[in-house]
N, CA, C and O atoms as a CHARMM CRD file, in Angstrom:
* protein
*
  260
    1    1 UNK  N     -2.50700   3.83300 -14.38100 PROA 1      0.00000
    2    1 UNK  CA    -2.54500   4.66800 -13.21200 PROA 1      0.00000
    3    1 UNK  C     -3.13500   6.01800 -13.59300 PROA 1      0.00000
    4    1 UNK  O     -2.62100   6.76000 -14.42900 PROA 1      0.00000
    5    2 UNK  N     -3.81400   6.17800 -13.18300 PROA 2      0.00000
    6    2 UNK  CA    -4.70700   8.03600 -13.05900 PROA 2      0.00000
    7    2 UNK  C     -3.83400   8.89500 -12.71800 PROA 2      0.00000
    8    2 UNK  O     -2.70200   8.54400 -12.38400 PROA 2      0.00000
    9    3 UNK  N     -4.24100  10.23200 -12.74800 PROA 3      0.00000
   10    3 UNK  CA    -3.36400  11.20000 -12.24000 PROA 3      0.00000
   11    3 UNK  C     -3.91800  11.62300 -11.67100 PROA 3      0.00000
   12    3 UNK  O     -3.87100  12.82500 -11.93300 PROA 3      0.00000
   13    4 UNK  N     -4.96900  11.30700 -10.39800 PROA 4      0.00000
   14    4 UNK  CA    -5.86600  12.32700  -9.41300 PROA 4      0.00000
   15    4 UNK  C     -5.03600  11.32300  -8.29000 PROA 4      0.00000
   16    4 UNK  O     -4.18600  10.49400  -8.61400 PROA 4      0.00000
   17    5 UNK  N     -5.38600  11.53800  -7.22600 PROA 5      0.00000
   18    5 UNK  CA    -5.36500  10.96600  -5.83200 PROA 5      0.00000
   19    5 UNK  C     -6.26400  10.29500  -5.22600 PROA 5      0.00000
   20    5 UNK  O     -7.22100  10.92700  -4.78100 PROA 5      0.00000
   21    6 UNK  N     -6.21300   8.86800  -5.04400 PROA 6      0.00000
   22    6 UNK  CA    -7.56900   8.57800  -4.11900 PROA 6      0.00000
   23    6 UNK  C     -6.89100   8.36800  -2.75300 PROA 6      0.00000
   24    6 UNK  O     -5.81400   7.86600  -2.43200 PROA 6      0.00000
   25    7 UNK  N     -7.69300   8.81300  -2.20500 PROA 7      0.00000
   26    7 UNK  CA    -7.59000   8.61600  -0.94000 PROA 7      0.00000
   27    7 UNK  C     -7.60000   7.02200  -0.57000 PROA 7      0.00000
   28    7 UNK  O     -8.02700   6.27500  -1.45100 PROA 7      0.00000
   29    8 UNK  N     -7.06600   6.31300   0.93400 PROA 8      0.00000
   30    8 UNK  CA    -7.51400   4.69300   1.03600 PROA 8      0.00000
   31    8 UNK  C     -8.19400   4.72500   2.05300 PROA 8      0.00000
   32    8 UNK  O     -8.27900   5.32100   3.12700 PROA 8      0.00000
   33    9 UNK  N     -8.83600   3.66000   1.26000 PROA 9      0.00000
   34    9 UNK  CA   -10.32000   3.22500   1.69400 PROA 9      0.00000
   35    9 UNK  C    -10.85100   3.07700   3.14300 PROA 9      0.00000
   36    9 UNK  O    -11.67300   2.17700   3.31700 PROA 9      0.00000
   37   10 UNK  N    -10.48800   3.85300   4.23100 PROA 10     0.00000
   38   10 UNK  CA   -10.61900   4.00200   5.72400 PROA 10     0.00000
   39   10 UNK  C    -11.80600   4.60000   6.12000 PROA 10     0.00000
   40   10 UNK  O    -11.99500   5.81500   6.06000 PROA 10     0.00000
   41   11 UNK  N    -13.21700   3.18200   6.82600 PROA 11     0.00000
   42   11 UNK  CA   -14.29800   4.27600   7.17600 PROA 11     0.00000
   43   11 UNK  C    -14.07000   5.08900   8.44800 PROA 11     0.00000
   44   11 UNK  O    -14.49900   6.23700   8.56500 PROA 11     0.00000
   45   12 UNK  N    -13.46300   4.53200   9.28200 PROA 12     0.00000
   46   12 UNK  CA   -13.25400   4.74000  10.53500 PROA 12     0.00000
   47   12 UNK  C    -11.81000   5.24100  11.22100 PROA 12     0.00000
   48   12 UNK  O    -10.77800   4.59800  11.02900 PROA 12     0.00000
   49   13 UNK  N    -11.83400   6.15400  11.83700 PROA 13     0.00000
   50   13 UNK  CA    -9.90700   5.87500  12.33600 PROA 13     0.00000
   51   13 UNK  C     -9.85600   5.14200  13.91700 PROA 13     0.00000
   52   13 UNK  O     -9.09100   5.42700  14.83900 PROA 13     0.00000
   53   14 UNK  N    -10.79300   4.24900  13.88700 PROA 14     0.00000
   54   14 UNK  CA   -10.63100   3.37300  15.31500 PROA 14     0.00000
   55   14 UNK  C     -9.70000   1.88000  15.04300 PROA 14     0.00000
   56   14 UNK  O     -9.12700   1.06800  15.76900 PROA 14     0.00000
   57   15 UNK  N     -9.90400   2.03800  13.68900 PROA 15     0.00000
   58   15 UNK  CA    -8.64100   0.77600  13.97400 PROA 15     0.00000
   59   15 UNK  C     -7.53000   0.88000  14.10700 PROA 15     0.00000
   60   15 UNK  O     -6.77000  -0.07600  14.25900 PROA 15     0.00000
   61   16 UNK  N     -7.09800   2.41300  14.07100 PROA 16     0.00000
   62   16 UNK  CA    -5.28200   2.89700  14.83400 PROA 16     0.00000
   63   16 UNK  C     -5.24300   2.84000  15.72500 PROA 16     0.00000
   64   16 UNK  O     -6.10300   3.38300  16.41800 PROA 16     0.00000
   65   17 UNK  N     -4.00800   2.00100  16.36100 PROA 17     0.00000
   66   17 UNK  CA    -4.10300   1.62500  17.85700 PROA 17     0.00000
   67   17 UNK  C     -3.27000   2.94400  18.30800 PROA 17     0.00000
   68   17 UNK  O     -2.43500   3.31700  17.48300 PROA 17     0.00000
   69   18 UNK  N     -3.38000   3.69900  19.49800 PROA 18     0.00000
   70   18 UNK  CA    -2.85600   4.77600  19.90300 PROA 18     0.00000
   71   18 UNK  C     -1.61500   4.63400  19.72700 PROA 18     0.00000
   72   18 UNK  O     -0.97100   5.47900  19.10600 PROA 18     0.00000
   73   19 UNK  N     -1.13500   3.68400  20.17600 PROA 19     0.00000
   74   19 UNK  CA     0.68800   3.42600  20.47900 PROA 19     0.00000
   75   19 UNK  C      1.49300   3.80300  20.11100 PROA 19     0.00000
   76   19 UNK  O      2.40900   4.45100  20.61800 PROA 19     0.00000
   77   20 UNK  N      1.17500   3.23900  18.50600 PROA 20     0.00000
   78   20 UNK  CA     2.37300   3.09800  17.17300 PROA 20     0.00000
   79   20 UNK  C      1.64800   4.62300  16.35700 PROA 20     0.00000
   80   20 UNK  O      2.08800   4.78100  15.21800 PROA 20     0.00000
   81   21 UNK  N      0.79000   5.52900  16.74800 PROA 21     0.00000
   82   21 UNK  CA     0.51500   6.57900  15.95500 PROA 21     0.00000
   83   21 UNK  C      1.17300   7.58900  16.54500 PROA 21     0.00000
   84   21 UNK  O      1.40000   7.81300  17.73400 PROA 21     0.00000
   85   22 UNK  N      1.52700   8.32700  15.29800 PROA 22     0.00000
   86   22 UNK  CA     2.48900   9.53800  15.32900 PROA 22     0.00000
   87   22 UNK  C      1.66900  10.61100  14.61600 PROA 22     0.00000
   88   22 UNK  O      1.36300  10.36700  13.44900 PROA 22     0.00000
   89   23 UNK  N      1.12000  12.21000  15.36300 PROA 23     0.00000
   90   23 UNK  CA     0.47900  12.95800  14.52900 PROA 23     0.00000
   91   23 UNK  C      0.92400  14.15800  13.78600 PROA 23     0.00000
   92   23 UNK  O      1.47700  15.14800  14.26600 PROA 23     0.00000
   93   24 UNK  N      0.61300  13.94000  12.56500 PROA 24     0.00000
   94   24 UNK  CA     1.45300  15.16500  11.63500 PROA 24     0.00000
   95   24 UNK  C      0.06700  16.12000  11.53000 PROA 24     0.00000
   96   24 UNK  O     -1.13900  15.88400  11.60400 PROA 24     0.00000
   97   25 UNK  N      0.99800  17.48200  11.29200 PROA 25     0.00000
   98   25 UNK  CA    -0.36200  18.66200  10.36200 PROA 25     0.00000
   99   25 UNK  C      0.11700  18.60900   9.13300 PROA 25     0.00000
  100   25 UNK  O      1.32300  18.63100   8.88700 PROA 25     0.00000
  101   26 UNK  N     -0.80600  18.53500   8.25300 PROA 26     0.00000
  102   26 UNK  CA    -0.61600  19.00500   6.51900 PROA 26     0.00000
  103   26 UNK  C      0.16500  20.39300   6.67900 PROA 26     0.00000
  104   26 UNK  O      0.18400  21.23800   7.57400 PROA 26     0.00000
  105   27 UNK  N      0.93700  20.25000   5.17000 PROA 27     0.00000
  106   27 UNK  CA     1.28200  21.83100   5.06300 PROA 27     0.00000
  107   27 UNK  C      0.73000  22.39300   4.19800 PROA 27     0.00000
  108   27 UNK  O      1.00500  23.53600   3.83200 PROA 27     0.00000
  109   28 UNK  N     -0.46300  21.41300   3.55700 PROA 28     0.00000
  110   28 UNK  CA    -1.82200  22.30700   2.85200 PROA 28     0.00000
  111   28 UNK  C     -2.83600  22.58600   3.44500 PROA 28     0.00000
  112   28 UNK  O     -3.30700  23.70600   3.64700 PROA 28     0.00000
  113   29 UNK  N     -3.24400  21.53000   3.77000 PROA 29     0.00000
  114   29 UNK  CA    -4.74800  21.99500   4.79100 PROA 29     0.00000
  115   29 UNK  C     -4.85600  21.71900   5.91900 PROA 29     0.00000
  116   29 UNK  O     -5.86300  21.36600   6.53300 PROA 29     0.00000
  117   30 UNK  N     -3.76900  21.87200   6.28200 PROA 30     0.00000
  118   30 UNK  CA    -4.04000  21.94000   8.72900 PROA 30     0.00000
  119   30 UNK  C     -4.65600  20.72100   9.01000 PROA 30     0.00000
  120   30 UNK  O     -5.10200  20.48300  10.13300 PROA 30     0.00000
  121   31 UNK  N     -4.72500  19.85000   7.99300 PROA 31     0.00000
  122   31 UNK  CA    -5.50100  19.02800   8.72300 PROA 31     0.00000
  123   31 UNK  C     -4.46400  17.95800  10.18200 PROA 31     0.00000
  124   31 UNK  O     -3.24300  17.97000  10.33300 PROA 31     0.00000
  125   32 UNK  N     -5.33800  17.28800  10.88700 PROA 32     0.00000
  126   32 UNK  CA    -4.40200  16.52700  11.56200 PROA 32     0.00000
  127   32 UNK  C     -3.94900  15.20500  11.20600 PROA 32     0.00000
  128   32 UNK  O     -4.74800  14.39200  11.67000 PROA 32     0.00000
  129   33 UNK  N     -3.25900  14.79100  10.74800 PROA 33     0.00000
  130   33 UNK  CA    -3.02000  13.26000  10.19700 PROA 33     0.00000
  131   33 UNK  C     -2.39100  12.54200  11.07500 PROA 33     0.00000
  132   33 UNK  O     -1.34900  12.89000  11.62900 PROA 33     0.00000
  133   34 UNK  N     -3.03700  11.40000  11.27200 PROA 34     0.00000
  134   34 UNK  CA    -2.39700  10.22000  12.17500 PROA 34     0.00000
  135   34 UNK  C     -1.49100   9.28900  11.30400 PROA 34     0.00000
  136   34 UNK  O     -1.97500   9.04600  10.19900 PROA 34     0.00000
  137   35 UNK  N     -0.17800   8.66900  11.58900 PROA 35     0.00000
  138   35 UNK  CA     0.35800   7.88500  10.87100 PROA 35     0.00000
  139   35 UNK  C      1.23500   7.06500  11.39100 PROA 35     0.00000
  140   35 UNK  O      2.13900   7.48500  12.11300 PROA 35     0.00000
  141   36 UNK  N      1.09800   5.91400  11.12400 PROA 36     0.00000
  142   36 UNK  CA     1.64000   4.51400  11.70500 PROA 36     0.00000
  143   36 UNK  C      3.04000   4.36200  11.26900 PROA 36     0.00000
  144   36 UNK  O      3.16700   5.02400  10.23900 PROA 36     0.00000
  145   37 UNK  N      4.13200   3.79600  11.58400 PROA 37     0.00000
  146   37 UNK  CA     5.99300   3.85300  11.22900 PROA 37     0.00000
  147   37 UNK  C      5.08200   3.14000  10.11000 PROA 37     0.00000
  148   37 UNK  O      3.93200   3.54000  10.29200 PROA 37     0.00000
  149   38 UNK  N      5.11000   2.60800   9.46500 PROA 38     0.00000
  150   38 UNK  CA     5.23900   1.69900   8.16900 PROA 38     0.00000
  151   38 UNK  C      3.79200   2.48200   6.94600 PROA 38     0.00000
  152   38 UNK  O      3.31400   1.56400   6.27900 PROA 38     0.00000
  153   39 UNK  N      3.30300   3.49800   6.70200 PROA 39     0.00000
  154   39 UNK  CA     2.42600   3.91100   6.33000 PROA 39     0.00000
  155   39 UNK  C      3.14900   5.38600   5.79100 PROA 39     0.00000
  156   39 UNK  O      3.79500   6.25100   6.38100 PROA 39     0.00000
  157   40 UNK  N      2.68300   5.21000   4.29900 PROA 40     0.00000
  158   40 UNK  CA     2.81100   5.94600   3.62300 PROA 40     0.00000
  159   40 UNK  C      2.57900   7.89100   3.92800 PROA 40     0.00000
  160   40 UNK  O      1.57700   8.44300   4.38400 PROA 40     0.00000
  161   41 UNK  N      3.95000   8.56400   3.45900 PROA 41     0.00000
  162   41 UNK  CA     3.70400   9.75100   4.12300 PROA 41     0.00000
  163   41 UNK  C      2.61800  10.54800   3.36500 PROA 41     0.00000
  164   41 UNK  O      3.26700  11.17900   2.53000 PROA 41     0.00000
  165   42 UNK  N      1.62700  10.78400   3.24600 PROA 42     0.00000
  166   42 UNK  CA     0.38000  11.69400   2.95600 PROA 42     0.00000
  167   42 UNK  C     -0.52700  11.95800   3.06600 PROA 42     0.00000
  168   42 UNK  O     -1.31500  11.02800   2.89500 PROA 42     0.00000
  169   43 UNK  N     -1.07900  13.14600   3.37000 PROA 43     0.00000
  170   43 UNK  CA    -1.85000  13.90300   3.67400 PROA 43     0.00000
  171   43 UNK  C     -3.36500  12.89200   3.30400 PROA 43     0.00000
  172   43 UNK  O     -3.53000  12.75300   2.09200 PROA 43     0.00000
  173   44 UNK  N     -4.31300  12.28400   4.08900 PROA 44     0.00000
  174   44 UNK  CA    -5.38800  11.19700   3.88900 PROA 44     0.00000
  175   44 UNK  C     -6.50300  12.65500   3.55200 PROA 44     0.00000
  176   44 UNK  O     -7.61800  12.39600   4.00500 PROA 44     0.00000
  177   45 UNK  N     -6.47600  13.42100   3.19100 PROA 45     0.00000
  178   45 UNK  CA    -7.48900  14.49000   3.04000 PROA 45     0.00000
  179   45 UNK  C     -7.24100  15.05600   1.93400 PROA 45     0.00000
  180   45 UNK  O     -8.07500  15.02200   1.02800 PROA 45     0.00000
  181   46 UNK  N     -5.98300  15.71800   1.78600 PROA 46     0.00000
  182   46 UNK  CA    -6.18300  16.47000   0.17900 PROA 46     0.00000
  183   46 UNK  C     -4.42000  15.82900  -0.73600 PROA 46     0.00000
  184   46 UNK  O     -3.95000  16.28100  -1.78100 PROA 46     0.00000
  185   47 UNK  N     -4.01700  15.04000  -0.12100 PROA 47     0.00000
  186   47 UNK  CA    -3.12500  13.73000  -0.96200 PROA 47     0.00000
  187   47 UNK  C     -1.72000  15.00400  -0.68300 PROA 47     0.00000
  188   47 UNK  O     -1.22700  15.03300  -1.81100 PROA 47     0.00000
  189   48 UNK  N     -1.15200  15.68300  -0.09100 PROA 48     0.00000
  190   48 UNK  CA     0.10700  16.47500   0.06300 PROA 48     0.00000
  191   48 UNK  C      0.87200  15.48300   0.82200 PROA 48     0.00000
  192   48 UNK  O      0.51000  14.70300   1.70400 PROA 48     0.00000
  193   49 UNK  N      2.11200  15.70800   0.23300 PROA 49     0.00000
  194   49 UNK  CA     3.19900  15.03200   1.25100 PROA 49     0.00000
  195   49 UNK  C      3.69800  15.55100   1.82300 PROA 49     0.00000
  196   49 UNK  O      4.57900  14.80600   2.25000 PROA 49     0.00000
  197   50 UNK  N      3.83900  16.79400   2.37000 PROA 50     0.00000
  198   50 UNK  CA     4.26200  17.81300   3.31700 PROA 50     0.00000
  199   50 UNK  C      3.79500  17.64500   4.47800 PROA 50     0.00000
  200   50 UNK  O      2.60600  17.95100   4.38300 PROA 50     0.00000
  201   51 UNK  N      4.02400  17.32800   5.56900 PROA 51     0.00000
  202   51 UNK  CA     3.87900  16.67500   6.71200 PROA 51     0.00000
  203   51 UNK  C      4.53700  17.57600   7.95300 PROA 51     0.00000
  204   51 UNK  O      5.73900  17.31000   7.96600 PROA 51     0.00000
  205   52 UNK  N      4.28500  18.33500   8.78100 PROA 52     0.00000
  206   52 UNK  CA     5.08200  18.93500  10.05100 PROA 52     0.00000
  207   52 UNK  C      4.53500  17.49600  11.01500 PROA 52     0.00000
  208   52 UNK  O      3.45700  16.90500  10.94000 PROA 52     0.00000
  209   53 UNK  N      5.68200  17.23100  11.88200 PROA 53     0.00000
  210   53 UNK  CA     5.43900  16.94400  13.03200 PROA 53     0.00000
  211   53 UNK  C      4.88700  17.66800  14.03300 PROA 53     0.00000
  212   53 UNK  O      5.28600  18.81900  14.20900 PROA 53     0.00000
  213   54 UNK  N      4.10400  17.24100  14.67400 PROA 54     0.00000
  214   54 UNK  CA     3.76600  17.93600  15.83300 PROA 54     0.00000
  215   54 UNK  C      4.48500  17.74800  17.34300 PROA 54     0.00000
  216   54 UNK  O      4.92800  16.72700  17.86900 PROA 54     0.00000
  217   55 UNK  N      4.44200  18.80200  17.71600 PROA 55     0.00000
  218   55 UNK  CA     5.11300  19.53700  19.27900 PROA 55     0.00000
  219   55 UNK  C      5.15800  18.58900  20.06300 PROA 55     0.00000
  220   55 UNK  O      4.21300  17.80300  20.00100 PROA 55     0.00000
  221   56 UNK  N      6.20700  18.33100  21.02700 PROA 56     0.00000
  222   56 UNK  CA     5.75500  17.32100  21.89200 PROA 56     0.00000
  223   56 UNK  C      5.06100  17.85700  23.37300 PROA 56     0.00000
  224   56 UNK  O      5.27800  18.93400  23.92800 PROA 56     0.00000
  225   57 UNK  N      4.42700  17.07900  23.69000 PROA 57     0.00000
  226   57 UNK  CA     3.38100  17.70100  24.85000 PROA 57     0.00000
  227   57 UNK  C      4.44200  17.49500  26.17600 PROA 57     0.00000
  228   57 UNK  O      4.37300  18.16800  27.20400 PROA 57     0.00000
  229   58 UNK  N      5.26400  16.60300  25.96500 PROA 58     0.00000
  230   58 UNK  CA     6.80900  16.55700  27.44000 PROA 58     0.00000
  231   58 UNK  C      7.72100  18.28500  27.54400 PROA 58     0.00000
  232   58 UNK  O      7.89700  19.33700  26.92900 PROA 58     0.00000
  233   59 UNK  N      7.95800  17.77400  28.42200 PROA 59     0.00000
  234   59 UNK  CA     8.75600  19.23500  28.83600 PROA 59     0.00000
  235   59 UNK  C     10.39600  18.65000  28.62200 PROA 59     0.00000
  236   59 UNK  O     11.03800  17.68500  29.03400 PROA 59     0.00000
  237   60 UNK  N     10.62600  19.70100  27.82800 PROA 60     0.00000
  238   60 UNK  CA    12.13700  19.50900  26.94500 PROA 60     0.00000
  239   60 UNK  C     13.37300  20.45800  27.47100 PROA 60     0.00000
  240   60 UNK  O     13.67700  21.45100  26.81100 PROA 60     0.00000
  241   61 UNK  N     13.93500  20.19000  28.43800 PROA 61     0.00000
  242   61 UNK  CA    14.93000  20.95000  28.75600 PROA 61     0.00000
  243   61 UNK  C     16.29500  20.84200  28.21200 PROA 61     0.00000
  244   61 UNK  O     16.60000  19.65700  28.07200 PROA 61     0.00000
  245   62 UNK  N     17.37900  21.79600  27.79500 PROA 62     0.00000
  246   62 UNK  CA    18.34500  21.69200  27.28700 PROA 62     0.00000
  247   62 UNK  C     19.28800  22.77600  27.94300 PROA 62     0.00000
  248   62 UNK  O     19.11700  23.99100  28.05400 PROA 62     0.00000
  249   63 UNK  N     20.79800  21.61500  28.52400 PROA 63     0.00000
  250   63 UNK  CA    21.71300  22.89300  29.09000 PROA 63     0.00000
  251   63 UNK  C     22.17200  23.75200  28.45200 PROA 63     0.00000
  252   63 UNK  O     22.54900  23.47600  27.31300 PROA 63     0.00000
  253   64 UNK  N     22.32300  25.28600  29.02200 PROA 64     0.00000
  254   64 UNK  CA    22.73900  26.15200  27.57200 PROA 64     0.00000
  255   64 UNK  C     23.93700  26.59500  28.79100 PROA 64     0.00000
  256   64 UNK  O     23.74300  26.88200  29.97200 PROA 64     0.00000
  257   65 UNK  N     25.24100  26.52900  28.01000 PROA 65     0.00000
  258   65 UNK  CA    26.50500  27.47500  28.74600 PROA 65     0.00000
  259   65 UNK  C     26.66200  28.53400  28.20600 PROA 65     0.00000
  260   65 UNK  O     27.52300  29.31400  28.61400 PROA 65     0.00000
C-alpha cells in the first residue's frame, strides 16, 4: 500500500442516481462531494475525511417555550 491517495476511478458523476445522494462540503477544500449511504467518507478531490453536511433546503421549525 502507498502512502499518497488515489482518488477512484470516476469519469463522470452521472452514474449517481439523485435519490440515494447526500451532499457534503470538504473541510479542506469547499469542494462539494456527493455521497451514496454505503460509500466511503472522503473528500473525491484532495482525499480529507472531514465532511460537513449540508443545510437542508426544507423549512425547519421548532417549538421554543
Amino acid at each position: 500500500m502507498s502512502g499518497t491517495y488515489q482518488p477512484p476511478n470516476t469519469s463522470s458523476r452521472d452514474d449517481i442516481k439523485e435519490g440515494n445522494v447526500i451532499y457534503y462540503t470538504c473541510g479542506d477544500c469547499a469542494v462539494r462531494v456527493p455521497l451514496e449511504p454505503s460509500a466511503p467518507i472522503r473528500c473525491q478531490k484532495c482525499g480529507a475525511r472531514v465532511l460537513y453536511k449540508e443545510r437542508t433546503k426544507r423549512m425547519v421549525q421548532f417549538e421554543a417555550r
